[in-house]
mmCIF file of the N, C-alpha and C atoms, coordinates in Angstrom:
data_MODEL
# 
_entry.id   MODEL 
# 
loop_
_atom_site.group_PDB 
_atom_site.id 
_atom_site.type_symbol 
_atom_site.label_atom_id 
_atom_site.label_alt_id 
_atom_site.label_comp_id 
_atom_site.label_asym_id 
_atom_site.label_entity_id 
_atom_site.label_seq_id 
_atom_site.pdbx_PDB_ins_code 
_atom_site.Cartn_x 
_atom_site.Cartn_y 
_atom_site.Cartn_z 
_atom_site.occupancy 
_atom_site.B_iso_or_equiv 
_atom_site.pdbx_formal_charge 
_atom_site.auth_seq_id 
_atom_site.auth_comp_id 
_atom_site.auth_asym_id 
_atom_site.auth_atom_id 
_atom_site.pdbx_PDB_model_num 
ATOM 1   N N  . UNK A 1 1  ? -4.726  -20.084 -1.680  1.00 0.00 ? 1  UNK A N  1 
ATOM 2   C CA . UNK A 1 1  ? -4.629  -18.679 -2.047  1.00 0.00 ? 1  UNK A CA 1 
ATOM 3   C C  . UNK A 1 1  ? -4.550  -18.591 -3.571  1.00 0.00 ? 1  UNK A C  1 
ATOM 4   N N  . UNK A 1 2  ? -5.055  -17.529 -4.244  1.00 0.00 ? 2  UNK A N  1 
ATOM 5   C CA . UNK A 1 2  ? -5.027  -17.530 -5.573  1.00 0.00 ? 2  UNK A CA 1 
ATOM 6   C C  . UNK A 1 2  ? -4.391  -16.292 -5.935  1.00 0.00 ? 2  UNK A C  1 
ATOM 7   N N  . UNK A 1 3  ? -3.768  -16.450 -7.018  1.00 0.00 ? 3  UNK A N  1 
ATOM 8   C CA . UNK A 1 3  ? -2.667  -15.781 -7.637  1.00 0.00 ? 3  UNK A CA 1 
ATOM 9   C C  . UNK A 1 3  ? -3.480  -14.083 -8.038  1.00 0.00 ? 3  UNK A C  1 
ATOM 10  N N  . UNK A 1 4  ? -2.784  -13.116 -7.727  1.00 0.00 ? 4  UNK A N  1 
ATOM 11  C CA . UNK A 1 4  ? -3.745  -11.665 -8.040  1.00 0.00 ? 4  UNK A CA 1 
ATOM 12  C C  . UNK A 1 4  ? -3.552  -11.861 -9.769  1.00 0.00 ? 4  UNK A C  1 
ATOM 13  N N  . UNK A 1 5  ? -4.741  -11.493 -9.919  1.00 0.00 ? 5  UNK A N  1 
ATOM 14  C CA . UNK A 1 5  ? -5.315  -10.907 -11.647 1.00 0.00 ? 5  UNK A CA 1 
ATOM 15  C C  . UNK A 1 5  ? -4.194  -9.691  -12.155 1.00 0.00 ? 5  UNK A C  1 
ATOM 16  N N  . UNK A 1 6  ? -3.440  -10.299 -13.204 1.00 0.00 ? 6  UNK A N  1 
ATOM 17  C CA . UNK A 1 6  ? -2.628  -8.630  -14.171 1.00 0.00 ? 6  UNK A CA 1 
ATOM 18  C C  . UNK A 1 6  ? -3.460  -9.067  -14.986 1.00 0.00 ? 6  UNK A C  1 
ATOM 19  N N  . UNK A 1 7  ? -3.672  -7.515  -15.373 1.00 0.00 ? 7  UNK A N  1 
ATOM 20  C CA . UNK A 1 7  ? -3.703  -7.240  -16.842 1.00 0.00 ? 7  UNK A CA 1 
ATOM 21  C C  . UNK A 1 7  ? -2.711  -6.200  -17.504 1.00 0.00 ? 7  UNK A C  1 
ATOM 22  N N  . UNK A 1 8  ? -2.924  -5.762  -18.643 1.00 0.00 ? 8  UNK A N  1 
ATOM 23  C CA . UNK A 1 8  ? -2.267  -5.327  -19.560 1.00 0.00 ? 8  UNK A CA 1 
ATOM 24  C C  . UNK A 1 8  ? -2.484  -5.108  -21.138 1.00 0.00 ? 8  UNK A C  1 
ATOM 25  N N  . UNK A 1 9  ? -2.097  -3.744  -21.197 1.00 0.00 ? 9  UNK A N  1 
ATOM 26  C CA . UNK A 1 9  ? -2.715  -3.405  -22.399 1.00 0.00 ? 9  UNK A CA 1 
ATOM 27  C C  . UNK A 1 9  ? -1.988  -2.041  -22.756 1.00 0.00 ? 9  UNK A C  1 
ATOM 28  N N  . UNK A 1 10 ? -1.470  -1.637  -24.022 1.00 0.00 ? 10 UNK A N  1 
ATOM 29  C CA . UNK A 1 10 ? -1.360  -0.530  -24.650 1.00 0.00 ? 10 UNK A CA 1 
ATOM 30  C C  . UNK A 1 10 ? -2.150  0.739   -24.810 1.00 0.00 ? 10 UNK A C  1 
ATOM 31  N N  . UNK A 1 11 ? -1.590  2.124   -24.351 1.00 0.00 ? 11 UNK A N  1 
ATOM 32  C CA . UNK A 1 11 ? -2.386  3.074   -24.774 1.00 0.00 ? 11 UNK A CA 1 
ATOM 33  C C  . UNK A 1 11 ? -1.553  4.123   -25.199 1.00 0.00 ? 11 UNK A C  1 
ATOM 34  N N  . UNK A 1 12 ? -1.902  5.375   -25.987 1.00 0.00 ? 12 UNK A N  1 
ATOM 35  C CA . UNK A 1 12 ? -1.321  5.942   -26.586 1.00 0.00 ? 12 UNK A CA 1 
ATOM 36  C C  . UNK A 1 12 ? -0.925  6.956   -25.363 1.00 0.00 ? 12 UNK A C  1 
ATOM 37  N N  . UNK A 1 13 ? -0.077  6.813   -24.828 1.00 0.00 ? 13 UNK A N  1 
ATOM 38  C CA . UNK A 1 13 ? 0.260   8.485   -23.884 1.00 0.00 ? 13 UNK A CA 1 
ATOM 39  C C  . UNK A 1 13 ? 0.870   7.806   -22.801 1.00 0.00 ? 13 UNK A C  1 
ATOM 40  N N  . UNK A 1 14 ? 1.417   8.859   -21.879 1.00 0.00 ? 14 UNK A N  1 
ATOM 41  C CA . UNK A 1 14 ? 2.539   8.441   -21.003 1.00 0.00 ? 14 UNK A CA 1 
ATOM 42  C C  . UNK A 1 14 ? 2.503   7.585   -20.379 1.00 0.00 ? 14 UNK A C  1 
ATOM 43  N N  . UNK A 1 15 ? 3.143   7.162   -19.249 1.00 0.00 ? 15 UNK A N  1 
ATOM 44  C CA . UNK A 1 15 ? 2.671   6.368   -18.100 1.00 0.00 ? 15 UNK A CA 1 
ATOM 45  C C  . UNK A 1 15 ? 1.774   7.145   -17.375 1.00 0.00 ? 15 UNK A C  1 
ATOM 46  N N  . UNK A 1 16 ? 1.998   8.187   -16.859 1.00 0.00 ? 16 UNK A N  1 
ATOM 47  C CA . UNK A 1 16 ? 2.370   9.304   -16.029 1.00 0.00 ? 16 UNK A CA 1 
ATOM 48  C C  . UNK A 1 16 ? 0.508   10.036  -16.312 1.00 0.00 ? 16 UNK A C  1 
ATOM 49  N N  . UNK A 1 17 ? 0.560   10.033  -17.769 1.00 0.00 ? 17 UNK A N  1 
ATOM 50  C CA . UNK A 1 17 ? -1.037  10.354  -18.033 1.00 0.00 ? 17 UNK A CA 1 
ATOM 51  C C  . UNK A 1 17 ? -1.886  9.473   -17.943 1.00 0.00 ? 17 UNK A C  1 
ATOM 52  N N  . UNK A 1 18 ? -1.724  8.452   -18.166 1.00 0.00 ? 18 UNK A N  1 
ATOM 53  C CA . UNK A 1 18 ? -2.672  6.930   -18.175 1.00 0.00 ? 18 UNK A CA 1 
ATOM 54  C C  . UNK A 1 18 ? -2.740  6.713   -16.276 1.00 0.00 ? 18 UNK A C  1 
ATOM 55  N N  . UNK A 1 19 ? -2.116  6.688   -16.077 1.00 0.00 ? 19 UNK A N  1 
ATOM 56  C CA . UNK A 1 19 ? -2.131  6.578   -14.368 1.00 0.00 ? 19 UNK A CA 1 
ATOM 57  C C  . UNK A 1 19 ? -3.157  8.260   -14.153 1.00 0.00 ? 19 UNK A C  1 
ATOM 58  N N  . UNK A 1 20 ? -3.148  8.652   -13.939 1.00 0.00 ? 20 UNK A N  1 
ATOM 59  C CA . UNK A 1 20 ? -3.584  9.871   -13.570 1.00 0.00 ? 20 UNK A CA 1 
ATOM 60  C C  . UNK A 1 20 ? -5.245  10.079  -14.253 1.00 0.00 ? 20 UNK A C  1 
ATOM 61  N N  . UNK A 1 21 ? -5.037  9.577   -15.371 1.00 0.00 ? 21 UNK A N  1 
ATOM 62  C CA . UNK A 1 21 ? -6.906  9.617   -15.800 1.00 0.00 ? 21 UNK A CA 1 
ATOM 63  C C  . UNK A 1 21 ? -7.415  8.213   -15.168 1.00 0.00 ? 21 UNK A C  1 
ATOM 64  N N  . UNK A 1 22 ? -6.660  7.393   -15.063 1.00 0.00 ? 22 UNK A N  1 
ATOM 65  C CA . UNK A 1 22 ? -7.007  5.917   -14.512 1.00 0.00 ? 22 UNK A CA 1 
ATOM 66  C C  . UNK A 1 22 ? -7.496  6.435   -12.852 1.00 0.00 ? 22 UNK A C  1 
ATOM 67  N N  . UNK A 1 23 ? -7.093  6.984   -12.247 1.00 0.00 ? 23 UNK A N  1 
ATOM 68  C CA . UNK A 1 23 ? -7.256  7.263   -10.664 1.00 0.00 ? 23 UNK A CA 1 
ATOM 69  C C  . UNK A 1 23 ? -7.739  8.297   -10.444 1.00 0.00 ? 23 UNK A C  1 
ATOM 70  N N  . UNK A 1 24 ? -8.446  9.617   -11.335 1.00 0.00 ? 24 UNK A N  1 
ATOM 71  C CA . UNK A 1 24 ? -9.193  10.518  -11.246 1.00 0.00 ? 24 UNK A CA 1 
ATOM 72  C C  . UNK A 1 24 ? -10.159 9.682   -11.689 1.00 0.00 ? 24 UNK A C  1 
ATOM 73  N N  . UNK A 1 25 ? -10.569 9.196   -13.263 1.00 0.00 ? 25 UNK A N  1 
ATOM 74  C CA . UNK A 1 25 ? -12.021 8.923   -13.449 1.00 0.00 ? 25 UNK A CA 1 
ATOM 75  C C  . UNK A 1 25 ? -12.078 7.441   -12.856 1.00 0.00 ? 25 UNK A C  1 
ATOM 76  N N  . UNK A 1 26 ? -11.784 7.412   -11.799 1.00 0.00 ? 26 UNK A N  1 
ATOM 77  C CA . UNK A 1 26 ? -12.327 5.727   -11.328 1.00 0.00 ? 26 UNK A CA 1 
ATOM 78  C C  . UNK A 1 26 ? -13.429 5.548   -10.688 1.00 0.00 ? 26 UNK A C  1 
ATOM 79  N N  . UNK A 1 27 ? -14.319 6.763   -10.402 1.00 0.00 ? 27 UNK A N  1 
ATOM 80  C CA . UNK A 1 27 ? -16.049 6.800   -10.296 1.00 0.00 ? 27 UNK A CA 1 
ATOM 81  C C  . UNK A 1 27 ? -16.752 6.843   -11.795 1.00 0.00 ? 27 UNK A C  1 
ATOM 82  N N  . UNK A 1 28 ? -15.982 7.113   -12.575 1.00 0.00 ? 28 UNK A N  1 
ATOM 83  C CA . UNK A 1 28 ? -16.512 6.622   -14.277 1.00 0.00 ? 28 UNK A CA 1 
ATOM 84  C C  . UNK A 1 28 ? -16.668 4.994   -14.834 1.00 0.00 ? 28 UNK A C  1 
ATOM 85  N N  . UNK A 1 29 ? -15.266 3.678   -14.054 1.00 0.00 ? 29 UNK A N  1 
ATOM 86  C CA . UNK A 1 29 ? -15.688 2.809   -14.474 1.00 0.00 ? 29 UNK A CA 1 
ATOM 87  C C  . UNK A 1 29 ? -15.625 1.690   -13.136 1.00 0.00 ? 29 UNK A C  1 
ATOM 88  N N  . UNK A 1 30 ? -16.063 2.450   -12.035 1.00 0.00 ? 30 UNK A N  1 
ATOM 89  C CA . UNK A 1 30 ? -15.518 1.074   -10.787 1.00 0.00 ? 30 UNK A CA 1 
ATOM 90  C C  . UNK A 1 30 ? -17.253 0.726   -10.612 1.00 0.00 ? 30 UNK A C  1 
ATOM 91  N N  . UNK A 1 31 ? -17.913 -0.491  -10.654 1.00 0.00 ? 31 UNK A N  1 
ATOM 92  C CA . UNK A 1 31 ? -19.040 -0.886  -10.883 1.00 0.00 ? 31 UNK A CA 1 
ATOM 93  C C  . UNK A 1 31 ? -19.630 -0.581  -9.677  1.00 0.00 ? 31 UNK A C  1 
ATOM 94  N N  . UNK A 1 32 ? -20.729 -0.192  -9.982  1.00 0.00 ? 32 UNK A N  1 
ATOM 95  C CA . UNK A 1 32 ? -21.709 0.259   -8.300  1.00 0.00 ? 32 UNK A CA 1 
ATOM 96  C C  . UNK A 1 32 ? -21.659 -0.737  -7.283  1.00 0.00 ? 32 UNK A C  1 
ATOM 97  N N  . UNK A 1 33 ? -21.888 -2.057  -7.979  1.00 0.00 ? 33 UNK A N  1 
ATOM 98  C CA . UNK A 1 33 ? -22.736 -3.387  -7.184  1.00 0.00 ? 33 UNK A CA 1 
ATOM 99  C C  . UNK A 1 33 ? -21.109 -3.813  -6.569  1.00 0.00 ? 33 UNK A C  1 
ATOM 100 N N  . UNK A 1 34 ? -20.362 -3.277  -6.731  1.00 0.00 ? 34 UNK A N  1 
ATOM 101 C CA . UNK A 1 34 ? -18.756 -3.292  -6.001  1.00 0.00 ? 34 UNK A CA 1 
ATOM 102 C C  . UNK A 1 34 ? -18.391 -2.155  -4.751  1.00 0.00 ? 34 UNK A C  1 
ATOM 103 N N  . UNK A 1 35 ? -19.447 -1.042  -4.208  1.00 0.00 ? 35 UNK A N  1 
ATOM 104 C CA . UNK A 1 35 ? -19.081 -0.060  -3.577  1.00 0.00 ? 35 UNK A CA 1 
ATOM 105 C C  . UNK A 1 35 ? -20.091 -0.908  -2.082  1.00 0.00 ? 35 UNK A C  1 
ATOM 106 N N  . UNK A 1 36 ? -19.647 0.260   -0.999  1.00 0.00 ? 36 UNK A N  1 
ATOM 107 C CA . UNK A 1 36 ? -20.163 -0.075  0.413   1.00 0.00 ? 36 UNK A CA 1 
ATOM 108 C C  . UNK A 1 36 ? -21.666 0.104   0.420   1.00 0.00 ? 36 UNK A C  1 
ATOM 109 N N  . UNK A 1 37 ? -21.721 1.125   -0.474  1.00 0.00 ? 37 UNK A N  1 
ATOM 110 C CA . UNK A 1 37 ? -23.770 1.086   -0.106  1.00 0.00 ? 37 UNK A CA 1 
ATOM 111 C C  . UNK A 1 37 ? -24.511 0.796   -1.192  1.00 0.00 ? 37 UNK A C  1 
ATOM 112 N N  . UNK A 1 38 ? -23.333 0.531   -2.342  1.00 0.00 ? 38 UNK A N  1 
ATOM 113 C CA . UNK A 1 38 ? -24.175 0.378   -4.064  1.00 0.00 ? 38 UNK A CA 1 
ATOM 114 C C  . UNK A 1 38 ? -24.729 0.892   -4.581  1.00 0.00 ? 38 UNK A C  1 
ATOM 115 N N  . UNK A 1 39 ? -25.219 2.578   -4.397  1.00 0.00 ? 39 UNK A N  1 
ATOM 116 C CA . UNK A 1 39 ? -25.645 3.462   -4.953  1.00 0.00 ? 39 UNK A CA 1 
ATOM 117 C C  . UNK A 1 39 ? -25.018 4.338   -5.985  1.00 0.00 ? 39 UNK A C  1 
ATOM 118 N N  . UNK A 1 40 ? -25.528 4.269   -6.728  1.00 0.00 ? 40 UNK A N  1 
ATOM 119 C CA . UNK A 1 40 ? -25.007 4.770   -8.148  1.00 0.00 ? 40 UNK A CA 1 
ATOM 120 C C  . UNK A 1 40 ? -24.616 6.114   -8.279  1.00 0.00 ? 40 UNK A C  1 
ATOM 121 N N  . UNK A 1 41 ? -25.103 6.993   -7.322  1.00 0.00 ? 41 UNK A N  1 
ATOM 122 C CA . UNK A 1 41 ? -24.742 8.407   -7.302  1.00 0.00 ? 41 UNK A CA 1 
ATOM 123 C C  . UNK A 1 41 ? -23.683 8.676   -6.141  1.00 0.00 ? 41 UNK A C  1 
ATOM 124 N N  . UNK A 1 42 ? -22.469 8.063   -6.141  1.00 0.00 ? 42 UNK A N  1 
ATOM 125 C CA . UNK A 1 42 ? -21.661 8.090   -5.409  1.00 0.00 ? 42 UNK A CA 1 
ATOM 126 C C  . UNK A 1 42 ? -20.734 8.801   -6.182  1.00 0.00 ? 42 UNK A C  1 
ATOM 127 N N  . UNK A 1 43 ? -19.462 8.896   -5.358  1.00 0.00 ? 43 UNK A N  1 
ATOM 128 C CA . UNK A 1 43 ? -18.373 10.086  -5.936  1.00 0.00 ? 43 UNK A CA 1 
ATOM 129 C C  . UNK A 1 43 ? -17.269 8.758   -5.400  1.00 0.00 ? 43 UNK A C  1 
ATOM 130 N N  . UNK A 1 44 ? -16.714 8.404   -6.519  1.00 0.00 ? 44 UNK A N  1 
ATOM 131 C CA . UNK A 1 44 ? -15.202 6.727   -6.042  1.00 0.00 ? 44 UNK A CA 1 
ATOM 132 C C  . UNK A 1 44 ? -14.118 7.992   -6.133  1.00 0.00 ? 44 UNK A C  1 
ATOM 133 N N  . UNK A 1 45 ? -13.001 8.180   -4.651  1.00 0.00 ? 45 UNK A N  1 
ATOM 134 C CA . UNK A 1 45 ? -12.035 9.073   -4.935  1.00 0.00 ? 45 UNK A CA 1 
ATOM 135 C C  . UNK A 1 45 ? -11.176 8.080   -4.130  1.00 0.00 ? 45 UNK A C  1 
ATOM 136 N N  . UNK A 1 46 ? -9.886  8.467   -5.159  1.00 0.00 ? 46 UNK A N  1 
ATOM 137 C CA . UNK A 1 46 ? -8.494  7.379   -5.134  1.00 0.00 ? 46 UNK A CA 1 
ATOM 138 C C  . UNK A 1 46 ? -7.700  8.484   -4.499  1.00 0.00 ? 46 UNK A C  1 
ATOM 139 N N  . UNK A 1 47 ? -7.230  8.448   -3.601  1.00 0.00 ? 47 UNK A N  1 
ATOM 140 C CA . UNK A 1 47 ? -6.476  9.672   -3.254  1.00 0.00 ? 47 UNK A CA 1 
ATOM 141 C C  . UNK A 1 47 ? -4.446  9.189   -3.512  1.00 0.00 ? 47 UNK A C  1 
ATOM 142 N N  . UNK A 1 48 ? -4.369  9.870   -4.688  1.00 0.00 ? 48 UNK A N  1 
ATOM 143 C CA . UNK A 1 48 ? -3.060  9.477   -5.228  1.00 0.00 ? 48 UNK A CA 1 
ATOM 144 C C  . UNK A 1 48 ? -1.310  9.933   -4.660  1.00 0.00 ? 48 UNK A C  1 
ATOM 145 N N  . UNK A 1 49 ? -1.517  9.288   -3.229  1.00 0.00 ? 49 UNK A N  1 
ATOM 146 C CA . UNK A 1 49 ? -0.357  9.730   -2.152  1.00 0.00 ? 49 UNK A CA 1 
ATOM 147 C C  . UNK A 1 49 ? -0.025  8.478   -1.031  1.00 0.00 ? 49 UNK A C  1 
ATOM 148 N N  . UNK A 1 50 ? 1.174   8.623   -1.037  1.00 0.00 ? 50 UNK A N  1 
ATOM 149 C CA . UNK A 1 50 ? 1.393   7.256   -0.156  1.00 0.00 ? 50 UNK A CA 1 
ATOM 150 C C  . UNK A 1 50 ? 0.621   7.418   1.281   1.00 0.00 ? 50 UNK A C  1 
ATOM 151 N N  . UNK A 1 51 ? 0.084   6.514   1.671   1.00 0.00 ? 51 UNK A N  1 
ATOM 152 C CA . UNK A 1 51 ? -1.289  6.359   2.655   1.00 0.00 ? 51 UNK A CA 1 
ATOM 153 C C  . UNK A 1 51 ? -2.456  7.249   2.160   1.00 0.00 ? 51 UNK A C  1 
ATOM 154 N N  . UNK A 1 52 ? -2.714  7.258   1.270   1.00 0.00 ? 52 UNK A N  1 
ATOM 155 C CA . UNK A 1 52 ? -4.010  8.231   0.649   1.00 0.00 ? 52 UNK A CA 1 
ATOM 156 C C  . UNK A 1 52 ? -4.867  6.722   0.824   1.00 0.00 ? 52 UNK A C  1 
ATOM 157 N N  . UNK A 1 53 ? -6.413  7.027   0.448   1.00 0.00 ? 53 UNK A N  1 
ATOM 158 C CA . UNK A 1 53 ? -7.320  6.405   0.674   1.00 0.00 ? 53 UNK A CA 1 
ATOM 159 C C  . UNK A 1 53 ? -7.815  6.324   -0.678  1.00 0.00 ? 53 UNK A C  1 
ATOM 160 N N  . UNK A 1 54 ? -8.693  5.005   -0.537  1.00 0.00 ? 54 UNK A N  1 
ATOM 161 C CA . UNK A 1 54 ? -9.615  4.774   -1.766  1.00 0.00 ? 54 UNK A CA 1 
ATOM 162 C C  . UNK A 1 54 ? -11.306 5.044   -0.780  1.00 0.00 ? 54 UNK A C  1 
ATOM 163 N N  . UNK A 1 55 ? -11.903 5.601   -1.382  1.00 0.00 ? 55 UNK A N  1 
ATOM 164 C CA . UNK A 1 55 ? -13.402 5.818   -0.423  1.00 0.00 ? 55 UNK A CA 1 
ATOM 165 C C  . UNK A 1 55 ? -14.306 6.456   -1.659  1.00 0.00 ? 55 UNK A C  1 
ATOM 166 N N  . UNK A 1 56 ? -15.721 6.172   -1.139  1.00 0.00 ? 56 UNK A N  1 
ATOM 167 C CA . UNK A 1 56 ? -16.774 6.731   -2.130  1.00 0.00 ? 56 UNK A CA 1 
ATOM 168 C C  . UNK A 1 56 ? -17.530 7.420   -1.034  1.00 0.00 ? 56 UNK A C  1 
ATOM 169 N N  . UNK A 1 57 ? -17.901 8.706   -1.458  1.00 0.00 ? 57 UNK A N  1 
ATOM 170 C CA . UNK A 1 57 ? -18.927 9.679   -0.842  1.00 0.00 ? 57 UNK A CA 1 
ATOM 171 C C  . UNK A 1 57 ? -20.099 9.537   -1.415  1.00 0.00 ? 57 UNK A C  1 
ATOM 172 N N  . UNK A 1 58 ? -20.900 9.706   -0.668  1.00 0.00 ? 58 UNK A N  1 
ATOM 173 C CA . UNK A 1 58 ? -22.592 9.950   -1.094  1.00 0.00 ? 58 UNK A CA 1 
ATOM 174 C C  . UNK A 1 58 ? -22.571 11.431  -1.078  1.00 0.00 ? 58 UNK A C  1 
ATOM 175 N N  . UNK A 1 59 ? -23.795 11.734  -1.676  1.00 0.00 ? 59 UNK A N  1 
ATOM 176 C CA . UNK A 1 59 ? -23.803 13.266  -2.583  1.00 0.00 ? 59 UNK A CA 1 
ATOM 177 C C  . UNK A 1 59 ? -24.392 14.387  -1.184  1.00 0.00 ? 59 UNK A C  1 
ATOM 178 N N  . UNK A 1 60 ? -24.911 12.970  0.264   1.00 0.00 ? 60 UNK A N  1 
ATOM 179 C CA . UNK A 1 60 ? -24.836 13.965  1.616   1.00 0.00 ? 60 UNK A CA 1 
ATOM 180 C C  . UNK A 1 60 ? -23.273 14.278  2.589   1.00 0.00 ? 60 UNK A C  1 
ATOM 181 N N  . UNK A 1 61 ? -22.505 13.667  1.558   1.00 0.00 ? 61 UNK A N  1 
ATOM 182 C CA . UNK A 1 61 ? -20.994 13.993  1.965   1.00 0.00 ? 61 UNK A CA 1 
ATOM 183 C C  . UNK A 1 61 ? -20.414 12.796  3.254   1.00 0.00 ? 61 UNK A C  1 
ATOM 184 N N  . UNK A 1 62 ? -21.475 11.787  3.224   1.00 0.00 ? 62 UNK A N  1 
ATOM 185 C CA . UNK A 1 62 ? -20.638 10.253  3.889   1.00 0.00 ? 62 UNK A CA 1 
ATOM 186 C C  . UNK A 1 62 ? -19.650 9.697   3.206   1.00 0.00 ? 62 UNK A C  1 
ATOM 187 N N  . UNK A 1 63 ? -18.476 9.312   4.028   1.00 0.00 ? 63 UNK A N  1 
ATOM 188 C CA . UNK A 1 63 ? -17.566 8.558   3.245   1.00 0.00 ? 63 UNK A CA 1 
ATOM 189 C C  . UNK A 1 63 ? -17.263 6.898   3.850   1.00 0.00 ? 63 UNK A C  1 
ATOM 190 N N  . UNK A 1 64 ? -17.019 6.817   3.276   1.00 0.00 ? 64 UNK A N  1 
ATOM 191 C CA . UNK A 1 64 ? -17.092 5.139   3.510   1.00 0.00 ? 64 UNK A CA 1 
ATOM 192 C C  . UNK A 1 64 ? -15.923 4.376   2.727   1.00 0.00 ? 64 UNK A C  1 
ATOM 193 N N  . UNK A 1 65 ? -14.561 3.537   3.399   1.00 0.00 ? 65 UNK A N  1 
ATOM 194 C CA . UNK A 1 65 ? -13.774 3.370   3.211   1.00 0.00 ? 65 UNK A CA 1 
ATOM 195 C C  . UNK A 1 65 ? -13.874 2.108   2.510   1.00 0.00 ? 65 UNK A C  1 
# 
């Protein structure tokens, strides 16, 4: 088994804001060739609630977990 990847890094603004642009724009930097169908015109939504979902929609409104 291999040890999970941290990273870490400084930014200017809260926790509270950095979390929150981090998990709204995460269809801005989560790489296509990493999603279920790899299409680039997908919508990546993090749903930020305990048992919320991570899923990407296609623009005919499929979601795919």
């Amino acid at each position: 088994m291999t040890d999970p990847l941290r990273m870490s890094f400084d930014v200017a603004c809260s926790a509270d804001q950095a979390f929150t642009v981090w998990t709204t724009g995460i269809g801005t930097w989560w790489p296509h060739d990493h999603t279920v169908t790899g299409r680039d015109d997908l919508t990546v939504v993090l749903q930020c609630q305990v048992g919320g979902r991570i899923y990407e929609r296609t623009p005919e409104g499929v979601e795919h977990d």
